[in-house]
C-alpha positions as CSV (number, residue, x, y, z in Angstrom):
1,X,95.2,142.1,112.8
2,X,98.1,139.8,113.0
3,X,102.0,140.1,110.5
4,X,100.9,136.7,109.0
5,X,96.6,137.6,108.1
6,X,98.0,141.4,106.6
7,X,100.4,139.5,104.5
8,X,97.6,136.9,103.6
9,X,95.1,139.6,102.7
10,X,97.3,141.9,100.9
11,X,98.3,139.0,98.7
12,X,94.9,137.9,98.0
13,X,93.9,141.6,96.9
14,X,96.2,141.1,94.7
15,X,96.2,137.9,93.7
16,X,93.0,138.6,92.9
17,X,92.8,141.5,90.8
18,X,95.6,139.9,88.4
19,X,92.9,136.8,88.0
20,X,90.3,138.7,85.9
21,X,92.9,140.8,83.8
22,X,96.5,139.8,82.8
23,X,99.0,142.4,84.8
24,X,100.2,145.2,82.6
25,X,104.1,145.3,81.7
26,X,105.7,148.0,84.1
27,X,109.2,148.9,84.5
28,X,110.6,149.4,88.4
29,X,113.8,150.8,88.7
30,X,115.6,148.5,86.5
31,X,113.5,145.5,86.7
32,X,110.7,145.1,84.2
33,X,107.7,142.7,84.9
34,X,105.9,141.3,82.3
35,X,102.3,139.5,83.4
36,X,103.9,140.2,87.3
37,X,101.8,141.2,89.3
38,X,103.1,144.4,92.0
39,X,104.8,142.7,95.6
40,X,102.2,143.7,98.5
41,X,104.0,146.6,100.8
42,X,103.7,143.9,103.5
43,X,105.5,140.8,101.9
44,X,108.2,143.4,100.4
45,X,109.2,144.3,103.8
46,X,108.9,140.7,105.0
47,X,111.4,140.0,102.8
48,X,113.6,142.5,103.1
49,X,115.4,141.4,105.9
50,X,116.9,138.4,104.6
51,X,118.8,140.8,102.2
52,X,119.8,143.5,104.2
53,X,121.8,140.4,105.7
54,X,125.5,141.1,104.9
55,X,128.2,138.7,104.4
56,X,132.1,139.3,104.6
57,X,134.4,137.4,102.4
58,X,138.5,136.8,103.0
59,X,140.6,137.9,99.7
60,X,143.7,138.7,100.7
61,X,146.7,139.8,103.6
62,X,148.3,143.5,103.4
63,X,151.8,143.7,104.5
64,X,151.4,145.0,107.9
65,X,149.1,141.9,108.9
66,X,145.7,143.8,108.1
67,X,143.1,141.9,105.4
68,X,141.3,142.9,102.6
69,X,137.9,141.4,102.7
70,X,134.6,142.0,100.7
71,X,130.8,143.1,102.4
72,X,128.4,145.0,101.2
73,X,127.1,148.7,102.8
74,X,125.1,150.1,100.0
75,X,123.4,148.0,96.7
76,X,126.6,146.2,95.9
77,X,129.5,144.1,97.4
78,X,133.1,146.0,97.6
79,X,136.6,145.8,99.1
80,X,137.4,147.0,102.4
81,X,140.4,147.0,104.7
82,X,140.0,145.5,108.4
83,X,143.0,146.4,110.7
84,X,142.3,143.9,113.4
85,X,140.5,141.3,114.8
86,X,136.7,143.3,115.3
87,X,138.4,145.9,113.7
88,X,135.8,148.5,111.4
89,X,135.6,147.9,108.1
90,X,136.9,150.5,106.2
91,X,135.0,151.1,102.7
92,X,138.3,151.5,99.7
93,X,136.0,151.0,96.5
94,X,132.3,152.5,95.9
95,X,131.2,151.4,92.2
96,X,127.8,151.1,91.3
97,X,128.9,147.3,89.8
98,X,130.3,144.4,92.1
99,X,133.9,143.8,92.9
100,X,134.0,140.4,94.4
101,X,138.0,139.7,94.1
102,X,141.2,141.4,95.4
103,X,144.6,140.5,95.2
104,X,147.3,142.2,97.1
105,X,150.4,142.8,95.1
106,X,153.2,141.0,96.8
107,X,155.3,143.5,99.9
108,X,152.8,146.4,99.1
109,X,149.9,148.5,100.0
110,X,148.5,148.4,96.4
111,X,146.2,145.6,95.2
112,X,144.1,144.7,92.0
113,X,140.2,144.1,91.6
114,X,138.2,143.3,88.6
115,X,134.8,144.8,87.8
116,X,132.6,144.7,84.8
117,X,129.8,146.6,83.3
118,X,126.0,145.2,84.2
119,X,126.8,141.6,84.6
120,X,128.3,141.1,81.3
121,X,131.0,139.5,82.7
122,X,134.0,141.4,80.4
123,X,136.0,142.2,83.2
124,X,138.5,144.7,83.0
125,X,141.1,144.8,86.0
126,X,142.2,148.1,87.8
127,X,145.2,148.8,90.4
128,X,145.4,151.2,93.2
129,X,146.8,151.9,96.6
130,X,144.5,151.8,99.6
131,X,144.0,155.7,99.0
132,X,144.6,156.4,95.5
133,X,142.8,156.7,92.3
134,X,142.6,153.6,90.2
135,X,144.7,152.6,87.0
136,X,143.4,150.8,84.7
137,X,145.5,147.6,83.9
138,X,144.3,145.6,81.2
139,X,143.1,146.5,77.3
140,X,139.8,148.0,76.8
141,X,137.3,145.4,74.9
142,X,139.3,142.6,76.2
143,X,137.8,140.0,78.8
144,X,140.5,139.2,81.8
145,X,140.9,136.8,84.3
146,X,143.3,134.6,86.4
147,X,145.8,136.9,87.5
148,X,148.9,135.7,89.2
149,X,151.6,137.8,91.0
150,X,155.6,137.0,90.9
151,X,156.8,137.1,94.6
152,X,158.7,140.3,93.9
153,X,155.3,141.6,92.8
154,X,156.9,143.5,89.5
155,X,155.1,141.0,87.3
156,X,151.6,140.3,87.0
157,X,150.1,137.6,84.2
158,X,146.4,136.9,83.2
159,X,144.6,135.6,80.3
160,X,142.5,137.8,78.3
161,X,140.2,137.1,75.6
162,X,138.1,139.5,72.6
163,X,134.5,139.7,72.1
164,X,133.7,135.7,69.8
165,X,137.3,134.6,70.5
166,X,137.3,130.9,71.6
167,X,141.0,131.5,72.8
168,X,142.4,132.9,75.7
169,X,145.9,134.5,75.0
170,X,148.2,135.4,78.4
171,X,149.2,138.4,79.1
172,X,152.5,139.8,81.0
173,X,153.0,143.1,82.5
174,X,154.6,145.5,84.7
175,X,151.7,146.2,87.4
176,X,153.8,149.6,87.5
177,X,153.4,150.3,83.7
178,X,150.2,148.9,82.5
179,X,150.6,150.1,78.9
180,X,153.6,147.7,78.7
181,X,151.4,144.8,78.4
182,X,151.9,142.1,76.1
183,X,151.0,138.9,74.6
184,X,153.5,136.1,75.5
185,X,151.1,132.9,74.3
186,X,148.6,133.1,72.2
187,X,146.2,130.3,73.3
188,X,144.2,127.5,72.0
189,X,141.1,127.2,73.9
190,X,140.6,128.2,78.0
191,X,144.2,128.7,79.2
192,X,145.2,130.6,82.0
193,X,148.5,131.0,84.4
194,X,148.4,129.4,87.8
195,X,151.9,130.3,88.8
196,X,155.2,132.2,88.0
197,X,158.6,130.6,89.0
198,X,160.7,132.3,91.3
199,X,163.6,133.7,88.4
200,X,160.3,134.7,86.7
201,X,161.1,132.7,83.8
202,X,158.6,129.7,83.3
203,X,154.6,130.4,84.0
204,X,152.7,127.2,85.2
205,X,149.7,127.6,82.4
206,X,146.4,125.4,83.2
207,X,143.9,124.5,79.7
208,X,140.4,123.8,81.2
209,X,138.5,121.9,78.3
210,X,135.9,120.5,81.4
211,X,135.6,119.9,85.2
212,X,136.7,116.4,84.3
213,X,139.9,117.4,82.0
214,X,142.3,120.0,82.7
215,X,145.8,119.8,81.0
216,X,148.9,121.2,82.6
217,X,152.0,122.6,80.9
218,X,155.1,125.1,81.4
219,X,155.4,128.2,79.3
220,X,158.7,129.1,78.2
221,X,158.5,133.5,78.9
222,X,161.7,133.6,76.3
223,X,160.0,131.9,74.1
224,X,156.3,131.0,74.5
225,X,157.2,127.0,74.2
226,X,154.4,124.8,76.0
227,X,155.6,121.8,77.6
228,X,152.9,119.5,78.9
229,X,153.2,118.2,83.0
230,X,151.9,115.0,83.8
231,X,150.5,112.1,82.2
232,X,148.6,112.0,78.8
233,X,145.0,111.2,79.5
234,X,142.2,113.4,80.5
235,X,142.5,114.4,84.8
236,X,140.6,116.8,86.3
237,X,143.6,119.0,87.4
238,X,142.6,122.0,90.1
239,X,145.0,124.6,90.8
240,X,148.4,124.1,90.7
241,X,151.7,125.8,92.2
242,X,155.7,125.2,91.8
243,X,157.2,123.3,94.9
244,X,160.5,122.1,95.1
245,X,162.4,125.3,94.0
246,X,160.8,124.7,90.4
247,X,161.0,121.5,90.4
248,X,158.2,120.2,91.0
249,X,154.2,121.2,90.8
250,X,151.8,120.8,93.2
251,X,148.3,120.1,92.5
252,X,145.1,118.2,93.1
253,X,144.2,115.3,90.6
254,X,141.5,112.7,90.0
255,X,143.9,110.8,88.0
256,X,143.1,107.1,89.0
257,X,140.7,108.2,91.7
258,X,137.3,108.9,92.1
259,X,138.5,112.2,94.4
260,X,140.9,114.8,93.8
261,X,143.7,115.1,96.1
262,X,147.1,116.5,96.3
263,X,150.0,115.2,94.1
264,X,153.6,116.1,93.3
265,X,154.6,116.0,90.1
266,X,158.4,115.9,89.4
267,X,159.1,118.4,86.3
268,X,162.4,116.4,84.8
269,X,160.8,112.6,85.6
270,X,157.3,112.8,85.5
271,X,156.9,110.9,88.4
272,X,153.9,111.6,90.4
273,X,154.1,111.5,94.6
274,X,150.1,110.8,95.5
275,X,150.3,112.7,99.3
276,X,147.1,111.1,100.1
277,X,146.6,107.8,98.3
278,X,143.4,106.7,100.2
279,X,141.1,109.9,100.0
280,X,137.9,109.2,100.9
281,X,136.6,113.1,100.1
282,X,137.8,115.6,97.8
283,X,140.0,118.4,98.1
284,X,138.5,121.5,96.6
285,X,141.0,124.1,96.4
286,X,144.4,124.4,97.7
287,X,147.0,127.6,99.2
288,X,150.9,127.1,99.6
289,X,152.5,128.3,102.3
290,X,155.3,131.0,101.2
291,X,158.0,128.7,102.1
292,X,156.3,125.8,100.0
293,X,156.4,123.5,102.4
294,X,153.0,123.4,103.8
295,X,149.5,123.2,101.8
296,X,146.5,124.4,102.9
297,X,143.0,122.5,101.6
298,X,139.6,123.2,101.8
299,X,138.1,119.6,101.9
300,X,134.3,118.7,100.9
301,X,133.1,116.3,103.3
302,X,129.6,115.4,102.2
303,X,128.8,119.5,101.2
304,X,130.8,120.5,104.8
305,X,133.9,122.3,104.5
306,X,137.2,121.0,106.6
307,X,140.9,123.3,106.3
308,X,143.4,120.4,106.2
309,X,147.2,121.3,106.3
310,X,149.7,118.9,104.7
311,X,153.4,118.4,104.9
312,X,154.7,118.9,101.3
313,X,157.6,116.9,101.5
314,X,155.9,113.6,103.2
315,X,151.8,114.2,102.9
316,X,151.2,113.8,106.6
317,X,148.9,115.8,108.7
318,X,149.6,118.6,110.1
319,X,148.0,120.2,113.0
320,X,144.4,122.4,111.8
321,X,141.3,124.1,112.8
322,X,138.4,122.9,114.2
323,X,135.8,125.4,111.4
324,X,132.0,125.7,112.5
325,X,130.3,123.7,110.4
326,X,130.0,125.6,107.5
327,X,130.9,125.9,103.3
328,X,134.7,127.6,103.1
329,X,134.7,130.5,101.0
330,X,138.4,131.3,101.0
331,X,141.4,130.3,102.4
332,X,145.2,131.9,102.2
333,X,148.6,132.2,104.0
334,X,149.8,135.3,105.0
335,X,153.2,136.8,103.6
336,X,155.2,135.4,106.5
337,X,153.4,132.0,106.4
338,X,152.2,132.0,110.3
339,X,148.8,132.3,109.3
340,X,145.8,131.3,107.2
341,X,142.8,133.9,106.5
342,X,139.5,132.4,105.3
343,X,135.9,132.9,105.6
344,X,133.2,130.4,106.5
345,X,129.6,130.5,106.1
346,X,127.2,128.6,107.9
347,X,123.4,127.9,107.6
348,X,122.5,130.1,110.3
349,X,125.0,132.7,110.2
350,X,126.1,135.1,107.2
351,X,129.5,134.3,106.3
352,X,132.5,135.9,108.4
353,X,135.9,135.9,108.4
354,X,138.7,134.5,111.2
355,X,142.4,133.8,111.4
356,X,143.9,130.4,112.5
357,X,147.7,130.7,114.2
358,X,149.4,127.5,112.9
359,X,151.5,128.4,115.9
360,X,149.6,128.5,118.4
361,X,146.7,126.7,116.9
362,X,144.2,129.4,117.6
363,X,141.2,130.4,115.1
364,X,140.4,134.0,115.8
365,X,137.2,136.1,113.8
366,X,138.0,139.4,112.6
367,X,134.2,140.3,112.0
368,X,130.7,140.0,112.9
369,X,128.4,140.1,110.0
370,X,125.1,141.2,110.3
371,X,121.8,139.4,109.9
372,X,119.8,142.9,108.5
373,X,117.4,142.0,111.4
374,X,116.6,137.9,111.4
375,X,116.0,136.9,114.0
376,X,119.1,133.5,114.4
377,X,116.8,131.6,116.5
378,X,114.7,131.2,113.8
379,X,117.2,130.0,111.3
380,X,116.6,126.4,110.0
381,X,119.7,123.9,110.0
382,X,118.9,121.8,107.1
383,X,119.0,117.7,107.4
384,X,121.2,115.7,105.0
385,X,119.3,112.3,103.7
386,X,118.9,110.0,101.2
387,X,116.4,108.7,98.1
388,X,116.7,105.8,95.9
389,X,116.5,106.7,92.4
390,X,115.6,104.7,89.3
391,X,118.8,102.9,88.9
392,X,119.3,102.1,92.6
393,X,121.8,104.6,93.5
394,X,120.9,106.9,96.1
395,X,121.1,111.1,95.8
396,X,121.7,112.9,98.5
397,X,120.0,115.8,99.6
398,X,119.7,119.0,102.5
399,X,116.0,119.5,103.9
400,X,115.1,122.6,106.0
401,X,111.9,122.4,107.8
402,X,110.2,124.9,109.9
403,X,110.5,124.7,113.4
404,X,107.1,125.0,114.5
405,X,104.5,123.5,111.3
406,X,101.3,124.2,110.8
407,X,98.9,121.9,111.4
408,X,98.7,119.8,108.0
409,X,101.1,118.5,105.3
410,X,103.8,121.2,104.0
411,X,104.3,122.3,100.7
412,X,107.6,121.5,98.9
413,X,110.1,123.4,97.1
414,X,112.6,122.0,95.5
415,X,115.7,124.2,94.4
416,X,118.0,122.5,91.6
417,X,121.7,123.7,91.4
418,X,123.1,124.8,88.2
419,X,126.5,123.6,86.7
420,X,126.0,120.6,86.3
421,X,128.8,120.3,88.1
422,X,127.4,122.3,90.9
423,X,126.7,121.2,94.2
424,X,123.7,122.8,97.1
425,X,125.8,122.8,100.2
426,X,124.6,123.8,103.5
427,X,125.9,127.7,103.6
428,X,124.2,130.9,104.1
429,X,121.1,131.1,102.0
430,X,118.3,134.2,102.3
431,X,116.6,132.8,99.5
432,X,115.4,129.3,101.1
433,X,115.3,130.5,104.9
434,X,112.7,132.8,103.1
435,X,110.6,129.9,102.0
436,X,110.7,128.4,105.3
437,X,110.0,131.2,107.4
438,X,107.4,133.2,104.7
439,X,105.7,130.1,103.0
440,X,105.8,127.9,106.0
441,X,107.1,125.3,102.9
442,X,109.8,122.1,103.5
443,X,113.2,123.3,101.0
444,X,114.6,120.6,99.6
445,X,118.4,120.9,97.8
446,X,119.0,117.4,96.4
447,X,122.6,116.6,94.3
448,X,121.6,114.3,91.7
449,X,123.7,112.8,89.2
450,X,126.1,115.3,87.9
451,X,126.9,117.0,90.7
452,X,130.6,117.6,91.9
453,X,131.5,116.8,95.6
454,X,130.4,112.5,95.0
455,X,133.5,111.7,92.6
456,X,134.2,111.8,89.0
457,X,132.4,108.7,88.2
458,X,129.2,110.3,89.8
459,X,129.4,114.1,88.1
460,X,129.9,112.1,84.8
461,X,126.7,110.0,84.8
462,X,124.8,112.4,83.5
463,X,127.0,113.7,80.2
464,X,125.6,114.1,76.6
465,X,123.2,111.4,75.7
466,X,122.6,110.5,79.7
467,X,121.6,114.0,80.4
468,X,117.9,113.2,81.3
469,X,119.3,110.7,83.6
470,X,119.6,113.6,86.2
471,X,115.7,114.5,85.4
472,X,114.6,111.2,86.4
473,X,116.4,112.0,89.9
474,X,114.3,114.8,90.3
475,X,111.1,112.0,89.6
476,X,112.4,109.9,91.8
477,X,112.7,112.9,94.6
478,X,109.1,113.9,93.9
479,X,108.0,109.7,94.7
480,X,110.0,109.9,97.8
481,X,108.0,113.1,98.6
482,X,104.7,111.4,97.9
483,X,106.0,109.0,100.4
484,X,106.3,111.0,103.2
485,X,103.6,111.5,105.8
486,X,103.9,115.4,106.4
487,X,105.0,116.8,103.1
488,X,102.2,117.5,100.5
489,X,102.9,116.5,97.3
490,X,100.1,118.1,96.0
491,X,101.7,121.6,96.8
492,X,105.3,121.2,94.8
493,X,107.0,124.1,93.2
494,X,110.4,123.4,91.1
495,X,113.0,126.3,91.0
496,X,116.3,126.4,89.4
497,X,119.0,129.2,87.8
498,X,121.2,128.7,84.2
499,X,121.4,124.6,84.2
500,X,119.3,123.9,87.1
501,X,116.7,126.3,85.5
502,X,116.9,123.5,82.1
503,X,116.3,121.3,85.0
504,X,113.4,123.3,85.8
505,X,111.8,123.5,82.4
506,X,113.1,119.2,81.6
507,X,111.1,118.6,85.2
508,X,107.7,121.1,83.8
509,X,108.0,119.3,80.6
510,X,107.9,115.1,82.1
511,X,106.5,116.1,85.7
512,X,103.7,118.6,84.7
513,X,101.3,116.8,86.6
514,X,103.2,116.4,89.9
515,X,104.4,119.6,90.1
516,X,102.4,123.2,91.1
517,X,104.6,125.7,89.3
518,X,108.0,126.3,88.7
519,X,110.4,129.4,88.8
520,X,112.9,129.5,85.6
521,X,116.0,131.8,85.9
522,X,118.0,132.2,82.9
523,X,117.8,128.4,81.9
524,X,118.4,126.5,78.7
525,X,115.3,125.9,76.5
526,X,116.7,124.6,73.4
527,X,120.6,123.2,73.2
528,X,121.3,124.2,70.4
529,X,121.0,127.5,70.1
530,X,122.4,127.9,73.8
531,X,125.3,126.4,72.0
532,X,125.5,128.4,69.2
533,X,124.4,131.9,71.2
534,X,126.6,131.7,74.5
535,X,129.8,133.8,74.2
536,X,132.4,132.3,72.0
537,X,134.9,131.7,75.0
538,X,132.7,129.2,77.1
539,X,131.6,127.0,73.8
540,X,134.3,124.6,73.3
541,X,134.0,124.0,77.3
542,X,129.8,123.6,77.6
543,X,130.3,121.4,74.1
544,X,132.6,119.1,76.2
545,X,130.2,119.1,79.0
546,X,126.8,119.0,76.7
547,X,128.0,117.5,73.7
548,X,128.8,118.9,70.4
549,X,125.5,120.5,68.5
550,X,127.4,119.4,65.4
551,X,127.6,116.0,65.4
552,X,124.6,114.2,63.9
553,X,123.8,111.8,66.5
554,X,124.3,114.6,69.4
555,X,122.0,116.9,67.4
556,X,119.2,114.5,67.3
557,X,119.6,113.9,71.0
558,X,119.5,118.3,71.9
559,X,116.1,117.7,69.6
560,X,114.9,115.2,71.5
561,X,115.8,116.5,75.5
562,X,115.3,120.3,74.4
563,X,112.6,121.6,76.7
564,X,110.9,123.7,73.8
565,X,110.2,120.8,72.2
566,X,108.1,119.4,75.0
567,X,106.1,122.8,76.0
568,X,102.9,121.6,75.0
569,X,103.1,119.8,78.4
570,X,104.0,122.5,80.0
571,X,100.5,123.6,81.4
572,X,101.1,124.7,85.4
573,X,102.1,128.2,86.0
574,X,106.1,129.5,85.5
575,X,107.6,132.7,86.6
576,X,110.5,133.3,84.1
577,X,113.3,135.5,85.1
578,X,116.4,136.6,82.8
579,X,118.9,139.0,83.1
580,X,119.6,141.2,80.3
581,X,123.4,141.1,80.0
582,X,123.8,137.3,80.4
583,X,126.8,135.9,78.4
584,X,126.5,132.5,79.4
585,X,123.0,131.5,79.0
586,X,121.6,134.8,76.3
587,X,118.4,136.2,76.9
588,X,117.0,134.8,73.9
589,X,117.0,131.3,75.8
590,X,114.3,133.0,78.5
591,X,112.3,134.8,75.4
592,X,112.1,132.1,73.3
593,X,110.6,129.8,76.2
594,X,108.5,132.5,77.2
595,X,107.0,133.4,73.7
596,X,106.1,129.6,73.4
597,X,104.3,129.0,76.4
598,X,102.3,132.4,76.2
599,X,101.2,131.2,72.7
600,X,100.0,127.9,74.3
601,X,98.3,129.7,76.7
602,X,100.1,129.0,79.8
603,X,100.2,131.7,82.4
604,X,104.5,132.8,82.5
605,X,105.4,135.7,84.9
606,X,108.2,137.2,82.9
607,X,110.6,139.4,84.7
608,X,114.1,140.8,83.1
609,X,116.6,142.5,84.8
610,X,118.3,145.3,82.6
611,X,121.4,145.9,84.9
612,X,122.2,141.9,86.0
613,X,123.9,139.1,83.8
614,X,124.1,135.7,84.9
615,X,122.6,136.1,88.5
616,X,121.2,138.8,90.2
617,X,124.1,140.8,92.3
618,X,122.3,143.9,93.6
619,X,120.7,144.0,96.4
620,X,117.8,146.1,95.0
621,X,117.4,143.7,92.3
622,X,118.0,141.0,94.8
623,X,114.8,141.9,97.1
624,X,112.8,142.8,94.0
625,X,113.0,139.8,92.2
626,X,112.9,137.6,95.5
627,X,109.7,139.1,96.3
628,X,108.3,138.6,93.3
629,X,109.3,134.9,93.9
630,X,107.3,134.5,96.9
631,X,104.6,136.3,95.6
632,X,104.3,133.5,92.7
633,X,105.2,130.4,95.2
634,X,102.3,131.6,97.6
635,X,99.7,131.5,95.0
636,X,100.9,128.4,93.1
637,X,101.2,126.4,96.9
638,X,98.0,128.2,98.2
639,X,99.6,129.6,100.9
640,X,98.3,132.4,102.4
């Protein structure tokens, strides 16, 4: 009997047996389904594969010209040291939780990685040589971020916030005597430092309100004075560094653009030197070279990464790499400034990381990532296009189709990025390679309104009162679907995590008819109490974003759009899936969605993860809950 009529049968058994009796609640590990029915043996190994697949992420240059980088070995992703190009990758920290960031304290051998507890994102930061035990360096209870080295590497900021705080205060220590910490600005809102001036006596501080508005200021150390930078209207700011011995500050700005790009701005005039006036993409993040004369940006050129290196002190265009095409995940100078590390993932390849000599121009990989047993042949390169929408703009979007159909039309998935300010680029993705390969089904990834990577006017179109402007994208998607001759639109499933899964539950709520399911992870169901619940530091920021639940007028609108309002259209099938330890969107969000539609009597797969937050980060959980996925996408798309 063939892979593909095992898989079929095994599902059906099952299938079947959870269609006379609803599936009892079990716990697995530390996943609990509720009205799941159990993975067949078959499809769990299927799927396994696509997340044994590992993927190695630059974070930062040791002194003697080795890299720090981050892969995962066991359940979790953690920091290890490569010594050369192809080098092994030598295994530093093994913690049950994630650690995803490094940072090498300048002219030593000791660096600094965050870790929380179960995805609750209150991250507490801890130093240590490449053999010792760990210190701990920030305040117990405390949230910590942003951490920025002087040169010398004796002093370390970050900005730290308490449990229902709104406001980030910055802290300044010692990285040699942690209980020396202290306070030197209490904030108002989201601040953080971006840079420390070479004396060590004025801190670059950033205040992110939204995507759209980031202020900029100097921070007296003496004497904790703010001085605002730039000019006094709302810019989306991103990163920022001191050029010009002090100066002047370097960052990229919308300001009078639809793109950000990199400006100067002088400290003593104000003045602002645009070093690329014309851009016709944006400029996503940004490294100085150690001499501050070159910067290093990771352009987004319609979801494709570029590495484009510009001359400070006139903006031209300095000699780069040629990258696969790919999605940039990171991108830095070493100490002496002759090269740049960074890692790249591509569509068909798990995300590696390379050198580029600015010398001699040549772009060398330091590892080869593993594909836990895919076979790379099979791999789909998605296809960017096009749909009109209602107002006549048109939304771009990736499709990945399978290389060799089945005879008939192919069902649809259609995964909606979170945010909003999100955008589905064309990286490394186990997930939707999955649908392809196990539910024969066409992925689509569209951008609609909102999304980041089109311009500011674009990612603002669908703000406050507008928001269910980026709903009727999704309608217009599912006509352009109707449209073509060999995708089914019969046979559509929705799925979509924190704000793409409100996009999920807005799409069930106006679309019920045109769609076949959906999948819900950790989405908003009613805006209001999202606003009220999520953790006091991100509601100022998603108020900006959202709107303010206060106001009157807005208030009336969250009653209007909230998907908990509409559930009595909600009739097709939804798998639900929460983690337990979320602090951006809480688990009464999922619960509350959950109870509702139950009541109704529509059929919810519920499934809570007791050890994740907001996303699912182990790779237990991560083939668990994937599984389950498919399992729920074959029967709601009659595949078999």
């Amino acid at each position: 009997m063939s892979r593909a009529l095992l898989l079929g049968t095994a599902l059906a058994l099952a299938l079947a047996a959870g269609a006379t009796a609803q599936p009892a609640k079990r716990e697995v590990g530390n996943i609990v389904y509720d009205g799941a029915p159990a993975t067949p043996p078959a499809l769990q190994a299927a799927i396994a594969p696509y997340y044994n697949a590992r993927t190695a992420t630059f974070q930062d240059w040791l002194p003697d010209g080795s890299m720090l980088i981050t892969t995962r070995f066991g359940d979790t992703y953690q920091v290890h040291r490569v010594a050369r190009p192809g080098g092994a990758r030598t295994q530093l920290t093994f913690f049950p939780e994630p650690v995803n960031n490094a940072q090498v304290l300048p002219g030593t051998s000791t660096y600094l990685y965050p870790r929380d507890v179960g995805g609750a994102e209150y991250y507490q930061a801890y130093i240590r040589t490449l053999t010792g035990a760990e210190t701990q360096l920030t305040a117990p209870n405390t949230r910590n971020q942003g951490f920025v080295f002087a040169k010398d590497g004796k002093t370390v900021l970050w900005s730290q916030v308490t449990p229902g705080d709104p406001n980030y205060d910055i802290v300044l220590a010692d990285p040699a005597n942690p209980a020396g910490r202290k306070v030197i600005h209490e904030g108002t809102g989201s601040v953080a430092p971006l840079d420390i001036s070479g004396d060590g006596k004025t801190v670059l501080v950033g205040r992110f309100h939204s995507q759209a508005w980031v202020e900029l200021f100097t921070l007296d150390v003496a004497t904790g004075k703010l001085t605002p930078i730039g000019p006094n209207r709302k810019i989306g700011y991103q990163g920022a560094a001191f050029v010009d011995g002090g100066a002047g500050v370097l960052t990229l700005s919308d300001d009078g653009a639809e793109h950000t790009r990199p400006v100067v701005i002088d400290l003593k005039t104000g003045k602002v030197r645009d070093l690329e006036p014309d851009a016709k993409w944006g400029s996503e993040g940004m490294d100085l070279s150690p001499d501050g004369k070159v910067v290093a940006l990771s352009v987004n050129e319609e979801g494709y990464s570029t590495l484009v290196l510009r001359d400070v002190a006139t903006g031209k265009v300095l000699p780069g790499p040629k990258l696969p095409q790919g999605v940039l995940t990171a991108a830095k100078f070493s100490p002496d400034g002759t090269k740049i590390g960074l890692s790249l993932s591509t569509s068909t390849s798990s995300g590696d990381v390379w050198s580029y000599d600015l010398a001699s121009g040549q772009l060398t990989r330091w590892t080869e990532s593993e594909l836990g047993g895919l076979d790379p042949a099979r791999l789909i390169e998605p296809t960017l296009f096009r749909y009109p929408t209602f107002d006549g703009r048109q939304i771009p979007a990736f499709i990945y189709k399978p290389k060799t159909a089945k005879s008939g039309k192919l069902p649809v998935v259609i995964q909606i990025h979170g945010g909003p300010e999100g955008q589905e680029q064309p990286s490394f993705n186990p997930r939707r390679q999955s649908w392809v390969a196990e539910l024969g089904a066409a992925v689509i990834i569209p951008n609609v309104r909102g999304s980041s990577g089109y311009g500011k006017t674009y990612m603002g179109l669908d703000n406050a009162e507008k928001r269910e402007d980026s709903v009727k994208d999704i309608g217009a998607l599912l006509d352009w679907v109707a449209k073509q001759p060999d995708l089914d639109a019969s046979r559509v499933a929705v799925v979509g995590q924190s704000y793409g899964g409100y996009m999920v539950l807005a799409v069930a709520g106006h679309y019920n008819d045109r769609i076949a399911g959906a999948i819900d992870l950790y989405g908003i169901s009613d805006w209001v109490t999202f606003l009220q619940n999520t953790e006091g530091y991100r509601r100022d920021n998603r108020r900006a974003e959202y709107g303010d639940e206060r106001d009157p007028k807005m208030r009336a609108v969250f009653d209007r759009i909230a998907p908990i309002r509409m559930s009595e259209r909600m009739k097709k099938p939804m798998m639900v899936f929460q983690g337990a330890n979320d602090p951006r969107v809480p688990r009464s969000e999922s619960e509350q969605m959950v109870a509702k539609l139950r009541a109704q009597g529509t059929e919810v797969w519920y499934v809570l993860a007791k050890d994740e937050g907001h996303g699912i980060f182990k790779k237990a959980n991560q083939e668990a809950v994937r599984a389950t996925e498919v399992v729920f996408l074959k029967k709601v798309l009659g595949v078999e």
